[in-house]
N, C-alpha and C positions, 0 to 999 in steps of 0.2 A: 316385392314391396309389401309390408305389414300396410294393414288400417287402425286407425284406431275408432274407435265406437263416435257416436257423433255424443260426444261427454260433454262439448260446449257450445255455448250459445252463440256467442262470438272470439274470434281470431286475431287477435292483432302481433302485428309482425315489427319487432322494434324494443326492447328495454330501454330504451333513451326517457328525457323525461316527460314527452305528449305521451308517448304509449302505456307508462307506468300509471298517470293520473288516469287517464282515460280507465285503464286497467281496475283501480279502484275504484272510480263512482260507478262502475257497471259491477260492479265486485258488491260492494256495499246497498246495488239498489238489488243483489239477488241473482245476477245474472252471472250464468258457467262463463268462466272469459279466461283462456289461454295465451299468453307473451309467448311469443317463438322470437330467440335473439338470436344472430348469428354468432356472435362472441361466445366462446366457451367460456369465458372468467368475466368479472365486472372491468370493466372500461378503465383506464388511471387519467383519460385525456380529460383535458377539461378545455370546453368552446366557449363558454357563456360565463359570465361573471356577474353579470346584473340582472338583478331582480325586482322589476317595477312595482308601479301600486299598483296596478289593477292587477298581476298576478297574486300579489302579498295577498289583495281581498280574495281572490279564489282560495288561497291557500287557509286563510282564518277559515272560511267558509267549511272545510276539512280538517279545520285542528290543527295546520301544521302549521302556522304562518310563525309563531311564537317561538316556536324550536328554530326555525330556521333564523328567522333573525339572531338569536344567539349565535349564531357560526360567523359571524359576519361584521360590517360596519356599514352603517347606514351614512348616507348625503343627502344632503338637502336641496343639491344644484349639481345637474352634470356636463361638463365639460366639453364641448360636442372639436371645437379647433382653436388655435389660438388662445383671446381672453373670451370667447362666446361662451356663455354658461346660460341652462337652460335652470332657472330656478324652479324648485318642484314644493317648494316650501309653503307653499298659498295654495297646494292641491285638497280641493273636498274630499278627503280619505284621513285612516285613521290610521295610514301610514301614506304622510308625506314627504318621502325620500327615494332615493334607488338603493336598495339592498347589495350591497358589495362580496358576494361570497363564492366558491365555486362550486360549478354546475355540481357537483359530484353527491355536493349536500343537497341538492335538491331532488336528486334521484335518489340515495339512501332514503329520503325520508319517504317521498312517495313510494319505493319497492315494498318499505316497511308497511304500508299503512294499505298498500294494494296484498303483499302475502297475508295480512292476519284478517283482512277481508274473504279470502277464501282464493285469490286469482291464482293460477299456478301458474309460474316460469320457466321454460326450457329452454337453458342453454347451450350453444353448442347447435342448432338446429335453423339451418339455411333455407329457405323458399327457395325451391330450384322450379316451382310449376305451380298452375292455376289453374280451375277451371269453373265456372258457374253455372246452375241452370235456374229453375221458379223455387225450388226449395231451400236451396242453400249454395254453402261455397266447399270446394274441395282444394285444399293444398297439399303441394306433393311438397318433402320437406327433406333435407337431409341430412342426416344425425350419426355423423361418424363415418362407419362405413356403410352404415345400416340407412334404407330411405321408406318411409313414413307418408302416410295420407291422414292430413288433420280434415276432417269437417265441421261445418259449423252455417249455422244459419246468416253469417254476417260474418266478415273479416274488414279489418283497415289495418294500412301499410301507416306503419311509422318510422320507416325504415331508411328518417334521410337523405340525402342530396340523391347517394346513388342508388336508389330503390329498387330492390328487385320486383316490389309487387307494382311500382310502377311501369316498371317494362317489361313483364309479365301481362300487364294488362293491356298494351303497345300506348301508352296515354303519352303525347310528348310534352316536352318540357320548352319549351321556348324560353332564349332569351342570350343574356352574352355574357361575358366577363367583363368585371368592370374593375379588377385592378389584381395583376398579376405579378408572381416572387415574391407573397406574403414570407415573411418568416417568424419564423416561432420559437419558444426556447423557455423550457422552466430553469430558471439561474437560482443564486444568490447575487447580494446585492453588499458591496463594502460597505455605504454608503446607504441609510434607511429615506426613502424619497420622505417629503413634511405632505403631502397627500395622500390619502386611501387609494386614491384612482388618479396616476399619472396618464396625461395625456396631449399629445402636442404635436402638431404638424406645419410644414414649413416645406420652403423651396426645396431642400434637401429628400422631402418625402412626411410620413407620419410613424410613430412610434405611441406605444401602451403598456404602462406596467402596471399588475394587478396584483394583490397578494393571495396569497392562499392562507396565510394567518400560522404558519409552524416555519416563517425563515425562509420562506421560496416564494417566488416570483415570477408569473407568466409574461412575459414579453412578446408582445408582437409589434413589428416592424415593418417598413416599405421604403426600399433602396430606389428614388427615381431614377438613380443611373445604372443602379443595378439589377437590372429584369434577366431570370435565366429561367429555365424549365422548371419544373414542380419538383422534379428527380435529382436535379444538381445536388451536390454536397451544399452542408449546411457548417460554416466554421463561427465561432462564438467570437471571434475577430469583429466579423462582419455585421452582427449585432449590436454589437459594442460600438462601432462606428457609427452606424446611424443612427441610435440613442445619443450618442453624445451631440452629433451634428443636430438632430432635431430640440432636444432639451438644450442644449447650450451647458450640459453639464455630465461630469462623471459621473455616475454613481456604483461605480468597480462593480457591472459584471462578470460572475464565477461561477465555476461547481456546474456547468450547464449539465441535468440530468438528459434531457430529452431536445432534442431540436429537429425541424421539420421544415419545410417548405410548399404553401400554395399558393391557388388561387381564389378568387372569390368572385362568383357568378351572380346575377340578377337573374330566375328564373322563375315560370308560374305556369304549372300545368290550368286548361284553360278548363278542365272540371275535377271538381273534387269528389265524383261519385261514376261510377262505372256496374250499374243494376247494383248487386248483394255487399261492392265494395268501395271503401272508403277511403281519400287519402289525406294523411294531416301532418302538419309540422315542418319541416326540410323537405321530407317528400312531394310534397305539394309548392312549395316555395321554398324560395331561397334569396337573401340577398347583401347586402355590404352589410358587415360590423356595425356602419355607424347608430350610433342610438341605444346598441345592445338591446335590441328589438325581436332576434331572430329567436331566441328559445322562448320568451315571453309570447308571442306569437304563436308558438307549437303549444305552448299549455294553453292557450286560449281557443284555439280550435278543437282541443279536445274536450275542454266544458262543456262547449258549445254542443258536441257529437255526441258525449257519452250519457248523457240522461235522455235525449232522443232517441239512441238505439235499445236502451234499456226497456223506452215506453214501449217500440214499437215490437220486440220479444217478447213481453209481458200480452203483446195483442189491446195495448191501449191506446192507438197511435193509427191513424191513417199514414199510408206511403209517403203523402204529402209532404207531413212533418219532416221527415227523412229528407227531403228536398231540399228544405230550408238551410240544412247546413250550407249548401251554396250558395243559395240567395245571403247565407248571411256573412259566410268567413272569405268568402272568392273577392270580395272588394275591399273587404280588409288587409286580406293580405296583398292587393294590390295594391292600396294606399301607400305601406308599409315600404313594397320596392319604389315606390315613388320618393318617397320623405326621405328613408336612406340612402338610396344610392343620388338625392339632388344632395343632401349633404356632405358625401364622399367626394363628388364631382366640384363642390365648395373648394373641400380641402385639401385637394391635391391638383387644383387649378395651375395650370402653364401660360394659357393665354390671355393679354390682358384685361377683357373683361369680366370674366368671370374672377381673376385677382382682385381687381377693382370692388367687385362686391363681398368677396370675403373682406377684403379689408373698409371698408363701406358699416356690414354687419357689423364688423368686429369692436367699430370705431360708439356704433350707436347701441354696443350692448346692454347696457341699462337703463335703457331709453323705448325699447320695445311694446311697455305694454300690453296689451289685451291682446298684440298677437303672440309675444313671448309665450303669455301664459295657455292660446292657443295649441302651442308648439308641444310644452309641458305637458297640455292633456293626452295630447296625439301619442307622443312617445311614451309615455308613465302608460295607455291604454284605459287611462281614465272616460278620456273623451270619445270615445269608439260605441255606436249604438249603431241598432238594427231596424230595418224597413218594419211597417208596422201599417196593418190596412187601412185602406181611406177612411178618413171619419172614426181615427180612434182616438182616445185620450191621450192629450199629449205625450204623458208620460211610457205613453205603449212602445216598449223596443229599446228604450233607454234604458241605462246603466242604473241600479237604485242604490245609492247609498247604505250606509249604515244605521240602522233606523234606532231608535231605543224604544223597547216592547216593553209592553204594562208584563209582569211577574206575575204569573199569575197560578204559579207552585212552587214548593221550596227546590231552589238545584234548576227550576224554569230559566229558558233562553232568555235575554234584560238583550238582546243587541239580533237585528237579523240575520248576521252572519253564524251567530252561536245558532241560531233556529235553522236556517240552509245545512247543519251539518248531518241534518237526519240523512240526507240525501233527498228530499223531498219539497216540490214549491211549498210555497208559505203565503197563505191569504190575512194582509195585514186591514185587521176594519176594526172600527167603535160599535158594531155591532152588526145583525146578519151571520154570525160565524158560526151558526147550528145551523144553516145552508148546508155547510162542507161535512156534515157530521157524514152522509156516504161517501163520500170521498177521503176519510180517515185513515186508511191504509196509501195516500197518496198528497195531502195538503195537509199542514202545522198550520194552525189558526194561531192568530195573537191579535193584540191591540192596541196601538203606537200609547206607547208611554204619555204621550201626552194628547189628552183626548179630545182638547181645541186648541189644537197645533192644525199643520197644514193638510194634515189628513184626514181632519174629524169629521167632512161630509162622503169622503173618497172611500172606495172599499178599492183593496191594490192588490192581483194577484202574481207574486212575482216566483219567474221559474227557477229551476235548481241552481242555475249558473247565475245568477243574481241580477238579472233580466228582467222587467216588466215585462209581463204576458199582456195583462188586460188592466183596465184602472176606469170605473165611473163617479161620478158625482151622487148620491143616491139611489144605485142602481135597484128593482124591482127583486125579489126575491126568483122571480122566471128571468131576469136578465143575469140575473150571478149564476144560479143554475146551469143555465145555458154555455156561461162563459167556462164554468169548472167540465162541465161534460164538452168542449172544442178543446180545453188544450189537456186535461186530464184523463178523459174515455169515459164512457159510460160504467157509472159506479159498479160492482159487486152485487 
């Protein structure tokens, strides 16, 4: 077995799209970071189709958000069974819609934006072993015929439902299957659906078509009467039938390229760190379709992770911080198998009352209200904030908006996602902001555009994933101080 020189900082295992973003904000904040993918070629499959708000704000946050909506078509309101539509239209963002595109452009653009960052990718190359001690991680990998030792001070598994780095590390996955004989199929369509995002369920079972925007169309389906193994043959007959049964209409399925068969599990490893390694995305959870929640959720765990591991490489970062990602993503992504799979269990209800309430919701869908828009928050990932210590400002651990920044050079950030794109927190204040001057290799200072708006007594330091760190009311030049050296490290 070769070694290779310990050349990176951290490890991550998976080119999917957590692994890639993660890949680039550790890329871009400086840090050696290695993709080991087991695929020898790039992936054709596409799982994910929807693209929420609060991923799109990550994505601005990185430049990418702009491109990718081009690929695609935006909604205002998404579909969840029958007439229930979740309107997303009255969401505080500056994208309030669900982006309709496939996964495929979400990882081109991330691979792109993680390679000219500096990440290197190797394809072709399997975690077949692991092992960790106080300095770092060692993975055995294997690359053809040839097997390989990567090290690195930090590895996370992005690798997944079936994760090798998670069962490499013996971490189990609890949980079940909640609705099995999915079928799959990228077709053509005789007949062009009058929606971007079909979607309909019914006694018969549930049915989804999506487009991919070049004349093909991903369908996925669920036969109630027809439940067979994940291995059975898959015939475009059988597709075709239960589309039509659920829609109550044709729309001449053909051309099937590709068809498949599975299932779909609710599962949650019960931690997302194990000493030097980490696990995010699939790997870590898993759960029903509904909501189009599950890849949004993998990019969100890795915002989350990749500027904390950055800091803590860099040596600016107590172990602590490294913690946090469980304090803060392990109950979100709990919520998540809650919200979808009570949704799933809506939609493909048998027994009477659980019918009773689908058809209940169904009846009082525009009538919902402040919890409709509730709902909207939850799934768009709008409304998802972080625990934050006793006795802090309200705003501590909450999601911040889109703020508009006083200009204050030609080509200067006007918006605080254009300023997050350094890859670096942003301390938003009307004054105080020669504070961060040692902290200038680490905090963008500005000054809300409008300087008796709601911020003009508040100094706001918010971290790279678009987080409130900290936020006071005229805080002392030793209270700001203090605050930049707890979540930033002791300056240079």
């Amino acid at each position: 077995m070769s070694e290779k020189p310990t050349d990176s900082d951290v490890v991550i295992v998976g080119a999917g799209p957590t692994g890639l973003l993660m890949a680039g904000d550790l890329a871009v904040a400086g840090v050696r970071v290695t993709v080991l993918e087991k695929r020898a070629a790039e992936s054709n499959l596409t799982r994910a189709f929807a693209v929420h708000a609060r991923t799109l704000e990550q994505l601005d946050a990185r430049g990418l958000a702009d491109d990718l909506i081009a690929t695609g078509a935006a909604l205002g309101s998404l579909r969840l069974f029958g007439r229930l539509r979740v309107d997303l239209g009255a969401l505080p963002t500056r994208f309030p819609f669900v982006l309709i595109t496939p996964q495929s452009n979400t990882e081109r653009l991330l691979q792109e934006r993680a390679a000219k960052a500096g990440a290197v990718i190797v394809r072709g190359a399997e975690a077949v072993g692991l092992r960790q001690d106080a300095e770092g991680v060692t993975l055995t990998v294997r690359e053809g015929d040839a097997t390989t030792a990567y090290r690195a001070r930090y590895a996370v598994g992005c690798d997944g439902v079936r994760s090798a780095v998670r069962d490499l590390l013996g971490i189990p996955f609890p949980g079940e299957s909640v609705v099995n004989s999915v079928v799959l199929a990228d077709v053509r369509l005789e007949e062009e659906p009058e929606e971007v995002l079909t979607v309909g369920a019914g006694e018969a079972g549930f049915a989804f078509l999506a487009p991919f925007g070049d004349g093909w169309y991903r369908v996925i389906a669920w036969d109630r009467d027809r439940q067979l193994p994940d291995g059975a043959p898959v015939e475009l007959s059988e597709i075709a039938d239960i589309t039509r049964a659920v829609f109550d209409r044709d729309y001449g399925l053909r051309d099937a390229r590709w068809m498949s068969r599975f299932h779909s599990d609710e599962r949650q490893v019960p931690t997302y760190r194990s000493g030097r390694v980490f696990l995010a995305g699939d790997a870590a959870h898993c759960h029903s379709p509904a909501g189009g929640q599950g890849m949004n959720t993998g990019l969100q765990d890795a915002a989350n992770l990749g500027w904390k591991l950055a800091a803590a490489v860099q040596g600016r970062a107590p172990d602590a911080l490294l913690d946090t990602y469980q304090t803060e993503r392990h109950p979100v992504g709990r919520a998540v198998l809650r919200s979808s799979g009570a949704l799933v269990r809506v939609a493909l209800a048998q027994n009477g009352p659980t019918r009773a309430l689908r058809s209940a919701l169904t009846s009082v869908a525009d009538h919902l209200g402040p919890v409709a828009q509730f709902g909207a928050k939850q799934i768009s990932g709008i409304g998802v904030s972080y625990p934050a210590e006793k006795g802090s400002h309200p705003l501590a651990g909450r999601r911040v908006p889109d703020l508009r920044l006083a200009v204050d050079r030609p080509g200067g950030p006007a918006r605080l996602y254009e300023a997050l794109r350094a890859g670096r927190a942003v301390l938003v204040s009307n004054d105080e902001l020669s504070v961060a001057e040692p902290w200038a290799d680490r905090v963008v200072t500005a000054a809300p555009a409008d300087p008796h708006g709601k911020l003009r007594d508040t100094v706001l330091l918010v971290r790279p994933d678009g987080y409130a760190a900290w936020a006071a009311v005229d805080p002392t030049r030793g209270e700001l101080r203090a605050a930049l050296t707890h979540w930033l490290g002791t300056p240079q």
